[in-house]
ROBALUM-518647 format. One record per atom (N, C-alpha, C, O): residue in one letter; x, y, z. Coordinates in steps of 0.2 Angstrom, whole numbers, plus 5000, padded with zeros to 4 digits. Layout:
AXYZ
...
// end
This chain:
X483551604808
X483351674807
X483351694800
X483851674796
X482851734798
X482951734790
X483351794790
X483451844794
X483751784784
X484151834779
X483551884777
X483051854775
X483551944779
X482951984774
X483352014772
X483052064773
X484052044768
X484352074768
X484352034759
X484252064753
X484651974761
X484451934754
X483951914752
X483851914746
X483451884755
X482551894755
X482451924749
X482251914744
X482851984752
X482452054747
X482652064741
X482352084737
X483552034741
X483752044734
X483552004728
X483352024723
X483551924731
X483251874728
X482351914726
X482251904720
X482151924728
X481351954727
X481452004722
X481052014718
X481952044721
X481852094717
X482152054710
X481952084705
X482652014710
X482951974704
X482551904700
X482551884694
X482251874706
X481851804705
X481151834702
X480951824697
X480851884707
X480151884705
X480151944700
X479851944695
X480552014702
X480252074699
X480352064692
X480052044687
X481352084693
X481552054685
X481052034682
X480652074680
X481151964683
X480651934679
X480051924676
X479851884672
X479751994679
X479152004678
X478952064673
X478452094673
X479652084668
X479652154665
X479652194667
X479452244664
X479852214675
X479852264677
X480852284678
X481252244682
X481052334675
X481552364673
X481752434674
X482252464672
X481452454678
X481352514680
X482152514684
X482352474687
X482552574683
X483152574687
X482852594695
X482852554700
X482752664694
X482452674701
X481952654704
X481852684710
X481452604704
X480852544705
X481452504710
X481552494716
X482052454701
X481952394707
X482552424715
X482652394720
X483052514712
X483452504716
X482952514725
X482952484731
X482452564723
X481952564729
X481752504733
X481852504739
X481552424729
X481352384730
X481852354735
X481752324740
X482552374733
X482852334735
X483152364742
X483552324744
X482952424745
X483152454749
X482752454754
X482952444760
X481852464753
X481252454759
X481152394760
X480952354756
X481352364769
X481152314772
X480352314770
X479952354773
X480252254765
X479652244766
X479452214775
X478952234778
X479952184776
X479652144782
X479552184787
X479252154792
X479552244789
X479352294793
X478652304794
X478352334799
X478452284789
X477552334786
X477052274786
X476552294784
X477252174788
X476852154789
X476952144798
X477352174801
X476152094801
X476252084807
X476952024806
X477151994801
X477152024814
X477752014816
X477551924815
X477951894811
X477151904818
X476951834815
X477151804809
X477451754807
X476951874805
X477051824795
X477851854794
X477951854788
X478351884798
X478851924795
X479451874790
X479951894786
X479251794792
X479751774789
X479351734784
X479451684782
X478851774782
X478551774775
X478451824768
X478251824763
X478651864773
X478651954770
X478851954762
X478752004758
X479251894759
X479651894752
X479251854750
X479451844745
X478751814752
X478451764746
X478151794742
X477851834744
X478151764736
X477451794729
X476751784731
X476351754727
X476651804738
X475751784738
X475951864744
X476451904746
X474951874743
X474851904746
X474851904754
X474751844756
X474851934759
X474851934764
X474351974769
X474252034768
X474051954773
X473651964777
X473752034781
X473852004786
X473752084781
X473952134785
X473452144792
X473652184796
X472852124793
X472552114799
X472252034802
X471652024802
X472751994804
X472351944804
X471551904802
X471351914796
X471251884806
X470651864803
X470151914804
X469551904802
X470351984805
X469852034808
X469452074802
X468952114802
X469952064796
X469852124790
X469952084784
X469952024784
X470052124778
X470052054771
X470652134768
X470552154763
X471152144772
X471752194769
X472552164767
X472852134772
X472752174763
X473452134763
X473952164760
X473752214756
X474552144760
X474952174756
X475152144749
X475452094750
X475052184742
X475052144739
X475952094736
X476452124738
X475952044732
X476251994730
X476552054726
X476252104725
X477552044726
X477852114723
X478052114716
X478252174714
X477852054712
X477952054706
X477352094703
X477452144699
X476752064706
X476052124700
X476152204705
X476052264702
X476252194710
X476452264712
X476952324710
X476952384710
X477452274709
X478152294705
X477952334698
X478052394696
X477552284693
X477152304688
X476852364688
X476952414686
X476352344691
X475952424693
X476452494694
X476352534689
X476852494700
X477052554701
X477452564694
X477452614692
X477852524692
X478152544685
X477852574679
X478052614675
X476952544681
X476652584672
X476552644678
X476952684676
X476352664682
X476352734683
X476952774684
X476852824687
X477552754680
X477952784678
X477952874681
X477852924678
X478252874688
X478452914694
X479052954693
X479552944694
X478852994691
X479553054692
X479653094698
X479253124701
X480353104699
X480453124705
X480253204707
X480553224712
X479853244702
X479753304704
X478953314708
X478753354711
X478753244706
X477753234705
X477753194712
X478053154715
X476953254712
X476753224718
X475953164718
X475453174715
X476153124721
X475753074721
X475253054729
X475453044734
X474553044726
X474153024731
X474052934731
X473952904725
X474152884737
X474052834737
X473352814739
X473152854743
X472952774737
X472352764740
X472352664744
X472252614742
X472352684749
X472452594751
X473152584754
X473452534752
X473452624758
X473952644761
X474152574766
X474652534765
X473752544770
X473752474774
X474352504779
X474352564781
X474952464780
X475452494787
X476052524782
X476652524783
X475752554777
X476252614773
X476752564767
X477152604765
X476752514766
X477552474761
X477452514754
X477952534750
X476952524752
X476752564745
X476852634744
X476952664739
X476852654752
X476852724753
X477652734752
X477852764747
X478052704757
X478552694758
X479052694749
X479452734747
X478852654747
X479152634739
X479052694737
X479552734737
X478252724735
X478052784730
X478652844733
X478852874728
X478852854741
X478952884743
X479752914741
X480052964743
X479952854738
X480752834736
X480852874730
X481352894729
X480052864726
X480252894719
X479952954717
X480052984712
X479452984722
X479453034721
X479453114725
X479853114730
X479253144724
X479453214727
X478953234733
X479153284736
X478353204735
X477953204741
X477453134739
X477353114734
X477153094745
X476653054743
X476053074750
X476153094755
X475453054747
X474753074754
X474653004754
X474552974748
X474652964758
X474252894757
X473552894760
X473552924766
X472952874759
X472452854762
X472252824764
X471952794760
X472052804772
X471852734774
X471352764779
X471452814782
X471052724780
X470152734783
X470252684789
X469652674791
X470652654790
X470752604796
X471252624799
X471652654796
X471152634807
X471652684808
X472052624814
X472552644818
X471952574814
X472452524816
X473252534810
X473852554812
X472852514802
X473152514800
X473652604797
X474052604793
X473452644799
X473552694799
X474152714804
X474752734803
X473952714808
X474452714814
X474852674812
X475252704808
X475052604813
X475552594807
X475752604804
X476352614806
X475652614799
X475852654794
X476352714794
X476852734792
X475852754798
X476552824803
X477152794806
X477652814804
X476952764810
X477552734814
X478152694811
X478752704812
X477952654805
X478452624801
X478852674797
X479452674798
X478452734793
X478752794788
X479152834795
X479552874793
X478952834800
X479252864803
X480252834806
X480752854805
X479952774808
X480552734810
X480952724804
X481452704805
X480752744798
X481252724791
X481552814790
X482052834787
X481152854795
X481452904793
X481352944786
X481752984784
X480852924784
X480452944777
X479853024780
X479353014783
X480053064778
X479953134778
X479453154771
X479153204772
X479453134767
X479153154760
X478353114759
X477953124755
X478353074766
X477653044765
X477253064770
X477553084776
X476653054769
X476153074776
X475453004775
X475252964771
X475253004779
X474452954780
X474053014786
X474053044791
X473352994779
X472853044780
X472152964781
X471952914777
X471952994785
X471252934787
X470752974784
X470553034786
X470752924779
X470052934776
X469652894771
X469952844769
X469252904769
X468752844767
X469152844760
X469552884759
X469052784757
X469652774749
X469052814746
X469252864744
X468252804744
X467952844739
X467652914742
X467152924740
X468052954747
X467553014751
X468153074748
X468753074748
X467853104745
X468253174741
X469053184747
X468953154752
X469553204747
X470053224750
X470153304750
X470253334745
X470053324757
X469753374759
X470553404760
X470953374762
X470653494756
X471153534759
X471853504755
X472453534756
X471953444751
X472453404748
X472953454742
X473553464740
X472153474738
X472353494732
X472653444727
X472753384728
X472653474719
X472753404717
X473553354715
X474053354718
X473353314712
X474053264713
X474253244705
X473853254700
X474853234704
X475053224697
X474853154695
X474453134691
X475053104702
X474853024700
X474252994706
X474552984711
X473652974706
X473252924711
X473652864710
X473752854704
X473852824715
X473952764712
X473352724719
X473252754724
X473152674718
X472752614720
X473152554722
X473352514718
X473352554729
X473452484733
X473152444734
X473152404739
X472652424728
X472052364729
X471952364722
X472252404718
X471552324721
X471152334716
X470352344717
X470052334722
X469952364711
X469452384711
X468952374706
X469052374700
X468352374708
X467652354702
X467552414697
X467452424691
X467552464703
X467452554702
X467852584702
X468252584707
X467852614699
X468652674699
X468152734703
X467852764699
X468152764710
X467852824712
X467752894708
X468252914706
X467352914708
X467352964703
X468153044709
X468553074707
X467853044717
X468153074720
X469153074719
X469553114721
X469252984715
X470053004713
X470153034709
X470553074710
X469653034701
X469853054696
X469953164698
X470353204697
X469353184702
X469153234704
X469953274709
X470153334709
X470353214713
X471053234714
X471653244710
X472153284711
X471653204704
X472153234698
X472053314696
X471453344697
X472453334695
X472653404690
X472653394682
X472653334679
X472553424681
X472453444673
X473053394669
X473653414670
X473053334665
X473653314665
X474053244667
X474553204665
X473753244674
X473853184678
X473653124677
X473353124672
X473853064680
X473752984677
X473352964684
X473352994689
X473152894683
X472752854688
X473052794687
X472852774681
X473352764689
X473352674689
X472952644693
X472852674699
X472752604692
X472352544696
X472152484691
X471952484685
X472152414696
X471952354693
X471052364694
X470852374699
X470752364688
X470052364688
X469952274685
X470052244680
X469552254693
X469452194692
X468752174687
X468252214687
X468652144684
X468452084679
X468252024679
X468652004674
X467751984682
X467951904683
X468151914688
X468151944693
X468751834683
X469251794689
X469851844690
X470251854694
X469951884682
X470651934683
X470452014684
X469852034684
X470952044685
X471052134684
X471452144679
X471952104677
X471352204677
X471652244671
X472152304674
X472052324679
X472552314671
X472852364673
X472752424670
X473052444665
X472452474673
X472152544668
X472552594671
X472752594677
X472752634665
X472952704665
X472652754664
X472552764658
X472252814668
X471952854666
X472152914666
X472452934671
X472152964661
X472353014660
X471953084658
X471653084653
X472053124663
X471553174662
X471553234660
X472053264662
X471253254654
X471353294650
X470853354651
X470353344649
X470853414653
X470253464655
X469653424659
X469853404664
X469053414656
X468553364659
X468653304658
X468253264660
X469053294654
X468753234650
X469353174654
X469853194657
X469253104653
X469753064655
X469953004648
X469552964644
X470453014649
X470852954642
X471052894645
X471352904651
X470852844643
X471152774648
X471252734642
X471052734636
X471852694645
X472152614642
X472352564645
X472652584649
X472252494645
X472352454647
X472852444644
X472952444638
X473352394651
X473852374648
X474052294651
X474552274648
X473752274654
X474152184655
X473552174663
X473352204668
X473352104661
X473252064665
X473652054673
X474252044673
X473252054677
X473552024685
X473152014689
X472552014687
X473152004696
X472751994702
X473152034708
X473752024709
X472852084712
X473152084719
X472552094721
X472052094717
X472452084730
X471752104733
X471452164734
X471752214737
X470952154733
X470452214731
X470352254738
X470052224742
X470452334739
X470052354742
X469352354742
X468952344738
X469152364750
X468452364751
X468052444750
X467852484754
X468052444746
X467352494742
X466852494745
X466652444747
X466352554746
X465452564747
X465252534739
X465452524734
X464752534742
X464452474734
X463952534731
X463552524727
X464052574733
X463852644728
X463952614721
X464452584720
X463452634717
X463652634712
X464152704708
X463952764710
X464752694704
X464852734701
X465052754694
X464952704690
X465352814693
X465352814685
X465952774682
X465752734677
X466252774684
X466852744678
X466852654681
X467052644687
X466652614676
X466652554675
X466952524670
X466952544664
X467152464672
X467452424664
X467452354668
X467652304665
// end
């Protein structure tokens, strides 16, 4: 029977550590959410490896990402505990769940409502009250939400939706891996009146949500 108890600590010291992410409150989170709860019951005594994992068997191409570039991630969008944060690509909630640790409400979105229902029931049995899951398309405006301090993206992506940047407040940030090739970029975007400011900060891979092939405005 696996240890997930040490799974998890060894994951946060082997892989996150490791990987510059330093954050107090990231890894103390990290160290606390049964990743192994949020995949299927089949992969659970694989829940801590550095690869990604499949979140619906062969039926979908959704997973949950490897914790070291995700660790990365939620670190550069640097989460304060007052800010409210929308997730996009929610899957059975682990992201939700995390974001959910470090900030003061999170909305996750998922358009699968397999994985959606999941998702509830996991946030639910963790007894996590500060999150909610909203089925809805990842690029379909988010109706009645109002706006968010942080988007953050459970995938990565070709396009950045013009409908996330449109959910920040005056002020707010976007991370997402904006894919490129063989790799993705890690972008921060920040919205200033109309206008959006971006930078790129480091190289990685996690898997990509599935996107309308709509063309849209923000590419790189």
């Amino acid at each position: 029977m696996v240890d997930f108890a040490r799974a998890r600590a060894v994951m946060v010291d082997n892989q996150v550590r490791t990987s510059n992410v330093n954050e107090r409150r990231l890894l103390a989170v990290l160290g606390q959410v049964p990743r192994e709860r949020f995949v299927p019951e089949s992969r659970r005594a694989l829940a801590y490896i550095d690869e990604a994992i499949p979140l619906l068997g062969d039926a979908g191409a959704r997973y949950l990402a490897p914790p070291a570039p995700f660790a990365k991630l939620v670190q550069l969008a640097d989460i304060q505990g007052n800010e409210r944060v929308l997730e996009i690509g929610a899957g059975t909630g682990y992201t939700t769940a995390v974001l959910a640790g470090l900030a003061r409400e999170v909305v996750g979105v998922e358009p699968n409502a397999e994985l959606a229902t999941a998702a509830r029931d996991n946030l639910q049995g963790l007894g996590i009250e500060n999150a909610r899951i909203v089925e809805n398309a990842f690029d379909a405006p988010l109706k009645g939400e109002g706006h968010f301090d942080v988007v953050f993206f459970s995938g990565s992506v070709r396009n950045v939706p013009d409908s996330a940047f449109t959910s920040l407040r005056d002020g707010g940030r976007l991370v997402v891996l904006v894919l490129g090739g063989l790799t993705g970029t890690a972008h921060v975007f920040v919205k200033v009146g109309k206008d959006i400011a971006s930078r790129a900060e480091f190289n990685t891979n996690i898997p990509a949500l599935p996107m309308a092939k709509a063309p849209e405005q923000f590419v790189f």
